[in-house]
MIVOLUM-592952 format. One record per residue: x, y, z of N, C-alpha, C in turn; residue in one letter; residue number from 0. Coordinates in pm, whole numbers, always signed. Atoms other than C-alpha are relative to their C-alpha. Layout:
// residues N
X; Y; Z; X; Y; Z; X; Y; Z; A; NUM .
...
***
This chain:
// residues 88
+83; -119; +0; +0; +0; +0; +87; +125; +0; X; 0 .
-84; -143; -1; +238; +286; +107; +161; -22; -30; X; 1 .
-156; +44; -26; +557; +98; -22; +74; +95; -105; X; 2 .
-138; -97; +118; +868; +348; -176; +103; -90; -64; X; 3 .
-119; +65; +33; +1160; +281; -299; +126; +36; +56; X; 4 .
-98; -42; -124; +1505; +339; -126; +37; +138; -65; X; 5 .
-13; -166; +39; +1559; +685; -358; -90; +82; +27; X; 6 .
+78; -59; +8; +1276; +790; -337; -22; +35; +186; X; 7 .
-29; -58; -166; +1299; +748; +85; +87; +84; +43; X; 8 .
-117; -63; -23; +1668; +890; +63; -80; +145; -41; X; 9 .
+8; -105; +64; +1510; +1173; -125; -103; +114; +92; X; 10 .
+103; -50; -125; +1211; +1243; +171; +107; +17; +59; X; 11 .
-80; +55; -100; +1498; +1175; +401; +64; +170; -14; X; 12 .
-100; -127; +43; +1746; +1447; +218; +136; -61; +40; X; 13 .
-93; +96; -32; +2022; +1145; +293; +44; -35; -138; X; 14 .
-43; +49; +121; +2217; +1015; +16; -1; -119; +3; X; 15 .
+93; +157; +28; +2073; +623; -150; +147; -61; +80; X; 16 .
-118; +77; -80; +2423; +507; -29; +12; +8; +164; X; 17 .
+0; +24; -141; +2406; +630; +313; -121; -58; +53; X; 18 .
+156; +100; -42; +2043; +463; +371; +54; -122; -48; X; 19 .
+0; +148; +52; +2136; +160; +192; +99; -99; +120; X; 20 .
-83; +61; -102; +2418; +127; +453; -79; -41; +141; X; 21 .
+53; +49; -98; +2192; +184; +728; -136; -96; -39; X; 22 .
+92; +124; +38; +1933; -40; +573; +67; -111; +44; X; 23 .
-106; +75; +20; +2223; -298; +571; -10; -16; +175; X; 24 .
+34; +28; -117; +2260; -234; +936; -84; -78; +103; X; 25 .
+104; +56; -96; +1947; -284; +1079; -60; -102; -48; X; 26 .
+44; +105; +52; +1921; -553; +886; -71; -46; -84; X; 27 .
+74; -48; +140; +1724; -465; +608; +36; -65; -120; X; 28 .
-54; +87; +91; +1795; -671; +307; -36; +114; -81; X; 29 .
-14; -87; +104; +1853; -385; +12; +100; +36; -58; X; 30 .
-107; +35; +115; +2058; -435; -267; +20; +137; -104; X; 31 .
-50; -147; +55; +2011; -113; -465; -134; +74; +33; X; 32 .
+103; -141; -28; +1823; +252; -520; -120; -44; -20; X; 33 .
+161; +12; +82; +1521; +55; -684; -75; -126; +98; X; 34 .
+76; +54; -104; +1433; -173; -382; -97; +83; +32; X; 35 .
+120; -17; -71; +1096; -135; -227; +16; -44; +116; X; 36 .
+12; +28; -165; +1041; -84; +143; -133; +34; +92; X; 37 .
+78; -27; -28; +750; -135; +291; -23; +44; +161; X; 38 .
-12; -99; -127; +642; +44; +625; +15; -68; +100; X; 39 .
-78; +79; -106; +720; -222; +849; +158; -14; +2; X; 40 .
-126; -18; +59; +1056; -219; +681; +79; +149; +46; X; 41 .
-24; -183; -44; +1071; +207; +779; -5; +17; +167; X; 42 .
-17; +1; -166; +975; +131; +1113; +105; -95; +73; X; 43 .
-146; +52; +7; +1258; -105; +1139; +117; +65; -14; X; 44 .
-130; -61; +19; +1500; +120; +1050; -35; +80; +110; X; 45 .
+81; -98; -74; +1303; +403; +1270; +53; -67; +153; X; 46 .
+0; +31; -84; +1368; +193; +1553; +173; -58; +40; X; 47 .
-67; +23; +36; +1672; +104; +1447; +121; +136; +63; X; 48 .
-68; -140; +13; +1838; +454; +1409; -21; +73; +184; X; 49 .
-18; +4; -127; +1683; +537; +1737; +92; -25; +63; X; 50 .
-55; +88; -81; +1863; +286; +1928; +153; +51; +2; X; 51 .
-145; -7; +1; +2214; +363; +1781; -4; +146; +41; X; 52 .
-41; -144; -58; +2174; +737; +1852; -40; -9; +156; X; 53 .
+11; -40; -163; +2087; +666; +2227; -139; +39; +52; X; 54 .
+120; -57; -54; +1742; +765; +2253; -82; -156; -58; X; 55 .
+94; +124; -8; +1461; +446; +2362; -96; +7; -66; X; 56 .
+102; -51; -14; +1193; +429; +2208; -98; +29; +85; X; 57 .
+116; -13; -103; +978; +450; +2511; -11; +182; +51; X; 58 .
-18; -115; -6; +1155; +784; +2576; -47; +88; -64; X; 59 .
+20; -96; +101; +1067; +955; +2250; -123; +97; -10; X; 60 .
+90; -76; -39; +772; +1139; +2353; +19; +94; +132; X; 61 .
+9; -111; -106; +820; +1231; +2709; +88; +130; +32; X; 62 .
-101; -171; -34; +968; +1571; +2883; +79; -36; +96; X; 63 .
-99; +41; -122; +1230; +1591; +3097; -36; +42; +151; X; 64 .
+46; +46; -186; +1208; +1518; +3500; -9; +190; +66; X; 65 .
-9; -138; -62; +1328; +1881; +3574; +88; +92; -83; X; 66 .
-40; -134; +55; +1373; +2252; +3476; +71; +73; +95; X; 67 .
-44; -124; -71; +1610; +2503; +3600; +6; +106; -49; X; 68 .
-6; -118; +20; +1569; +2871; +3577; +76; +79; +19; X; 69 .
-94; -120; -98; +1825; +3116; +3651; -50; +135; -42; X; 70 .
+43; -158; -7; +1754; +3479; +3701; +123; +83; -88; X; 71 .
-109; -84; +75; +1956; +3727; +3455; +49; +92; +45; X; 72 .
-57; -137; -99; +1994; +4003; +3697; -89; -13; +123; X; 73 .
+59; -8; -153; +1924; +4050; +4099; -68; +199; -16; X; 74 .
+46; -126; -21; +1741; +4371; +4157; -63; +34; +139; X; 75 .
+53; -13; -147; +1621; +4502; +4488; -147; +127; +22; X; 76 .
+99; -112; -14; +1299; +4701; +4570; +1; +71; +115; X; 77 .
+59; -113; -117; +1260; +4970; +4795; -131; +58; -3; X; 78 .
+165; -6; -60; +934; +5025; +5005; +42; +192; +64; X; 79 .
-6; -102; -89; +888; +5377; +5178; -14; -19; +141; X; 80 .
+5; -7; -144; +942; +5408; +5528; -157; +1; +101; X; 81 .
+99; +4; -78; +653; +5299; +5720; -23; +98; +133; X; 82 .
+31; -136; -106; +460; +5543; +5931; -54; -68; +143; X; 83 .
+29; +52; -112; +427; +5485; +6301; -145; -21; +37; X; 84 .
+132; +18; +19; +114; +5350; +6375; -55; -3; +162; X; 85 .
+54; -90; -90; -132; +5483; +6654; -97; -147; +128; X; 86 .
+99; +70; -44; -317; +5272; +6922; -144; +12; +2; X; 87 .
***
């Protein structure tokens, strides 16, 4: 149904057919040249693939991180007027 071909992925991609074909090769992908067909189980294979070697889980790939820190760019101080003595 939604199957490409490996130029035509390199070409979505903006990767060159040789550097996909390698990581095709990798993840185990059986693809011999630019005019293979890969169907989307085949994309999510690599997808999961590519993940993995760059370090990020897939389980991770959605969430945010645990914690934010803010720092302040400058301290500034306010001054109040002198409070007036107050009467019983």
């Amino acid at each position: 149904m939604s199957e490409v071909t490996v130029k035509q992925l390199a070409s979505t991609v903006g990767i060159p057919v040789e550097r996909l074909l390698t990581q095709l090769n990798e993840a185990g992908i059986t693809a011999e040249n630019a005019e293979t067909t890969l169907t989307e189980q085949e994309k999510l294979q690599l997808l999961g693939y590519l993940r993995r070697s760059h370090g990020k889980a897939e389980a991770d790939s959605g969430t945010t991180p645990g914690q934010v820190t803010l720092k302040r760019k400058s301290v500034s101080e306010l001054r109040q007027p002198a409070a007036a003595p107050r009467g019983n």
